[in-house]
VOLO-409315 format. One record per residue: residue number from 1; z, y, x of N, C-alpha, C in turn. Coordinates in steps of 0.05 Angstrom, whole numbers. Layout:
N
[pt NUM; [Z; Y; X]; [Z; Y; X]; [Z; Y; X]]
...
***
This chain:
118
[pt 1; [189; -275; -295]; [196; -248; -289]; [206; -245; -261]]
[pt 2; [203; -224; -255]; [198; -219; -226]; [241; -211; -214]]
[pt 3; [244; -215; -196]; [273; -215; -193]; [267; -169; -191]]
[pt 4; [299; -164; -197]; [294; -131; -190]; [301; -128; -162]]
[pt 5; [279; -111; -151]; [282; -106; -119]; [282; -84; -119]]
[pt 6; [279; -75; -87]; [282; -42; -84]; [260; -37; -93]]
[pt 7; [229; -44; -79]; [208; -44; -99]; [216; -38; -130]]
[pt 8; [213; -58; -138]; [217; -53; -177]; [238; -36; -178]]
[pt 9; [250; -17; -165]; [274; -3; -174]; [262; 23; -163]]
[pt 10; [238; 27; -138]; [229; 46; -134]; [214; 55; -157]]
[pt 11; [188; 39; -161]; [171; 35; -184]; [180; 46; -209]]
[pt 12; [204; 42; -218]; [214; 52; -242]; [224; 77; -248]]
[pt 13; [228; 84; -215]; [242; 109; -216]; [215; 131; -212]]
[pt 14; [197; 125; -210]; [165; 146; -217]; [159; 155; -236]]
[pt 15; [151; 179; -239]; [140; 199; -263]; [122; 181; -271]]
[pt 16; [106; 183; -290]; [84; 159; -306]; [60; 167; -292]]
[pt 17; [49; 192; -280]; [25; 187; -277]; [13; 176; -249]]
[pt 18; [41; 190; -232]; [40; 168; -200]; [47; 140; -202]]
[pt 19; [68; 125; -221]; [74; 98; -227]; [54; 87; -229]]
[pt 20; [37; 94; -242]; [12; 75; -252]; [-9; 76; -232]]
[pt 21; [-13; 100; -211]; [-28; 101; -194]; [-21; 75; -170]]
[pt 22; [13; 80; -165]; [31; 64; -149]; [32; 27; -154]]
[pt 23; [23; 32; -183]; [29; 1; -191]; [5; -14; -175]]
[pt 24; [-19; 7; -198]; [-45; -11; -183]; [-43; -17; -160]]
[pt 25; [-45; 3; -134]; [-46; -5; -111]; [-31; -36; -108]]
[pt 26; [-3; -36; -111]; [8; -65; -109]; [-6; -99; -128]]
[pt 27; [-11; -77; -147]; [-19; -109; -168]; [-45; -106; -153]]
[pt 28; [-57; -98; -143]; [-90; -104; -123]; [-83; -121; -103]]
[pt 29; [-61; -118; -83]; [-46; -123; -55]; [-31; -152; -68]]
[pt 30; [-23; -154; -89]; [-8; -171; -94]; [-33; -196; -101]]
[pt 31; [-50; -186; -114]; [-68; -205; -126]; [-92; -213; -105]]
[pt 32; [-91; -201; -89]; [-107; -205; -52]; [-96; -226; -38]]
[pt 33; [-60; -224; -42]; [-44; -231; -25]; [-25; -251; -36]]
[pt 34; [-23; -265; -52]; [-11; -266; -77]; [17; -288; -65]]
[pt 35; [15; -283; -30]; [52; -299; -18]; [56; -284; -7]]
[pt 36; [50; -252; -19]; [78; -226; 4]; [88; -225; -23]]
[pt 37; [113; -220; -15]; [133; -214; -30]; [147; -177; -32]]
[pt 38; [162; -177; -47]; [170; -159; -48]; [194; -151; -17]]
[pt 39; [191; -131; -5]; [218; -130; 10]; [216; -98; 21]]
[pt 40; [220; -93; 50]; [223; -58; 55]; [212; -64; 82]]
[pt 41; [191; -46; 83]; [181; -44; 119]; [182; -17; 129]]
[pt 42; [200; -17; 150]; [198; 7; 162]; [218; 30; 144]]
[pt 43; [242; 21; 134]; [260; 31; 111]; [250; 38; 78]]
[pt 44; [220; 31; 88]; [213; 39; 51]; [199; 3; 43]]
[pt 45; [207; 16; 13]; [195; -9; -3]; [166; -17; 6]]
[pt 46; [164; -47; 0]; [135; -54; 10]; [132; -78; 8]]
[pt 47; [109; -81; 6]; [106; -116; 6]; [100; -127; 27]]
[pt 48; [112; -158; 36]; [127; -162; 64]; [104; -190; 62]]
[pt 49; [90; -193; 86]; [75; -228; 89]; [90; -243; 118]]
[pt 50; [92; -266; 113]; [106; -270; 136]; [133; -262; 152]]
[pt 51; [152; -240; 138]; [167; -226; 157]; [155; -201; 167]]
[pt 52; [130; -194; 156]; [119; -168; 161]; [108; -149; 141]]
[pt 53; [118; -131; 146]; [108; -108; 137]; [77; -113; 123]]
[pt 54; [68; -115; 100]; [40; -110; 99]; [27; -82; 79]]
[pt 55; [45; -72; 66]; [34; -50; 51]; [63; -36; 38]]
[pt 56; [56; -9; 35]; [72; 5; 18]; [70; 37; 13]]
[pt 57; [71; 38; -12]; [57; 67; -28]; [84; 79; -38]]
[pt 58; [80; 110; -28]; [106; 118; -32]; [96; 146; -50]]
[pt 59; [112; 160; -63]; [103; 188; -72]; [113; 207; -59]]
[pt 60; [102; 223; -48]; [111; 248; -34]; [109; 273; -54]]
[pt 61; [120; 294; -43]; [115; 327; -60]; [95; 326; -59]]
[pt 62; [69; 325; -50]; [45; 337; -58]; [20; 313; -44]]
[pt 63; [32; 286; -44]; [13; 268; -45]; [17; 241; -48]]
[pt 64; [-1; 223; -48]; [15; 185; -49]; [7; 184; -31]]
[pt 65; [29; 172; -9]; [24; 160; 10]; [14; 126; 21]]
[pt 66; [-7; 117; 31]; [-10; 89; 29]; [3; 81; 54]]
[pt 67; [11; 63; 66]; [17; 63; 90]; [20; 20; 87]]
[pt 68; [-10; 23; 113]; [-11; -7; 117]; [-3; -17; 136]]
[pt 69; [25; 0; 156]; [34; -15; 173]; [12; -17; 199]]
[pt 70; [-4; -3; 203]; [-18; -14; 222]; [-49; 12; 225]]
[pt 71; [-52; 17; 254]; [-69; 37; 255]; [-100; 23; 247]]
[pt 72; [-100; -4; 264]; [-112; -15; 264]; [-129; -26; 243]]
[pt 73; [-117; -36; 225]; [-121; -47; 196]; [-138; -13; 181]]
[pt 74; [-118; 10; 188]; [-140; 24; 174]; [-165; 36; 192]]
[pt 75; [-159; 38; 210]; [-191; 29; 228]; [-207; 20; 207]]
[pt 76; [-211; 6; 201]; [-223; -22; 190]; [-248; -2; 162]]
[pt 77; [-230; 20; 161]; [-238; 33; 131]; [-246; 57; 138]]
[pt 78; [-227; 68; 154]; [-222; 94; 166]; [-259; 115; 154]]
[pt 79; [-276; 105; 166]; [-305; 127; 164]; [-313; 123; 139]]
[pt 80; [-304; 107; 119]; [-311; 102; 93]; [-292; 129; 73]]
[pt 81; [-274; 139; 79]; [-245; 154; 70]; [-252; 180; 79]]
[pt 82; [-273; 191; 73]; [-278; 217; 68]; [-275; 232; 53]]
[pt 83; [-263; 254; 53]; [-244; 270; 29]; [-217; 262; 22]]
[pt 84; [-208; 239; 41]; [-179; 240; 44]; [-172; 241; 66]]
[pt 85; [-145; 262; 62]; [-123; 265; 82]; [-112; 232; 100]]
[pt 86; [-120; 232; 129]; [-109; 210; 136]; [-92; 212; 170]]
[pt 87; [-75; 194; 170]; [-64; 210; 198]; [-66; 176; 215]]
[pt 88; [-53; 171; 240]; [-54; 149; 250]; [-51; 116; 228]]
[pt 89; [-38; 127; 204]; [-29; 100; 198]; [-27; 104; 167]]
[pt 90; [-28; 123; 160]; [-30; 137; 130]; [-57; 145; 118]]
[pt 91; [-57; 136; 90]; [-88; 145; 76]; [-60; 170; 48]]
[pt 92; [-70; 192; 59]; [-64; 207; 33]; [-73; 210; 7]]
[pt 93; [-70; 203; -23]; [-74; 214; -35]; [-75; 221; -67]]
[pt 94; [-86; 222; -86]; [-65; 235; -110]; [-76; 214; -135]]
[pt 95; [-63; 216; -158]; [-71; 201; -187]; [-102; 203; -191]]
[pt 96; [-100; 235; -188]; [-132; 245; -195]; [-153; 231; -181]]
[pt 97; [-147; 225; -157]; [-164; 219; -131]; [-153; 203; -117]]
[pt 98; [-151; 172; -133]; [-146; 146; -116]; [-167; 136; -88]]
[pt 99; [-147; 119; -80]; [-174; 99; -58]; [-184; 92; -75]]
[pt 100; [-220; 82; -76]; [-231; 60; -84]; [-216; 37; -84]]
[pt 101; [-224; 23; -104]; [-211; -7; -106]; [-223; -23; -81]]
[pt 102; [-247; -20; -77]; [-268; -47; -48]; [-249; -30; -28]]
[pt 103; [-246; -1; -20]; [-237; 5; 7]; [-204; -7; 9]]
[pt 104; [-187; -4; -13]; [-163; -13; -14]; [-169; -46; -12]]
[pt 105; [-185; -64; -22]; [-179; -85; -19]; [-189; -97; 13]]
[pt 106; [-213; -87; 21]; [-218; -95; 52]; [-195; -80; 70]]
[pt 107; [-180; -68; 62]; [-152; -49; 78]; [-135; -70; 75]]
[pt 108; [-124; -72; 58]; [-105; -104; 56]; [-111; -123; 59]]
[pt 109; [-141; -132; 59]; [-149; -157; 79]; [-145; -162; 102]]
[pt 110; [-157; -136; 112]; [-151; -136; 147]; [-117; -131; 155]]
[pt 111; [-104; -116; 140]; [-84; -117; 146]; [-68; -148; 151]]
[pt 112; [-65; -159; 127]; [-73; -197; 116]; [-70; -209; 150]]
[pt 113; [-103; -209; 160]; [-111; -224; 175]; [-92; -213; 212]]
[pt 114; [-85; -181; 200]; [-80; -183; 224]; [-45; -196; 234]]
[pt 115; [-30; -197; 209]; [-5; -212; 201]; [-12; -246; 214]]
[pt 116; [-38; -251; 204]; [-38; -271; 194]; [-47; -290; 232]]
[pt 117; [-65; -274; 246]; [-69; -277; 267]; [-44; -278; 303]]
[pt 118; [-26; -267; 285]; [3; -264; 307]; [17; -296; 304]]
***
């Protein structure tokens, strides 16, 4: 069993139908990544590789936020993410209308590599 973090304390505190949107994203990131740990990048929960920041999904009023820490990493995806809201470093978007699983997992790859390359 997993120790309780701000993570698992964020997580729990979600309505059911963004939680489960929120989970996946992580159990994908976690199962990609499977030595980041739980910790906070950039004041929000997230899962941490190395001392860094590598992912974290937050719920907003009127969207999920992904946020991989890095412009770059979503470069990587960026022309594939059509029909979502995206800004320098954020992929927006809702339960109804997740990322793909392949675009979320080459997003946390590259993110991964680019941790992994410093």
């Amino acid at each position: 069993m997993r120790p309780v973090t701000e993570l698992t304390e964020y997580l729990e505190s979600l309505p059911a139908p963004e939680r489960a949107c929120v989970e996946h994203v992580y159990a994908r990131a976690r199962a990609l990544v499977p030595e980041a740990s739980d910790g906070v990048g950039y004041g929000m929960p997230a899962l941490v590789l190395d001392g860094k920041p590598l992912l974290s999904v937050m719920v907003a009023k009127t969207h999920i936020g992904l946020y991989p820490f890095s412009p770059g990493a979503l470069e990587t995806v960026r022309d594939e993410l059509a029909g979502f809201s995206l800004s320098k470093g954020t992929v927006r978007f809702s339960s109804d209308h997740p990322v793909p699983d392949d675009l979320l997992d080459r997003l946390v790859l590259a993110r991964r590599a680019e941790i992994r390359a410093r």
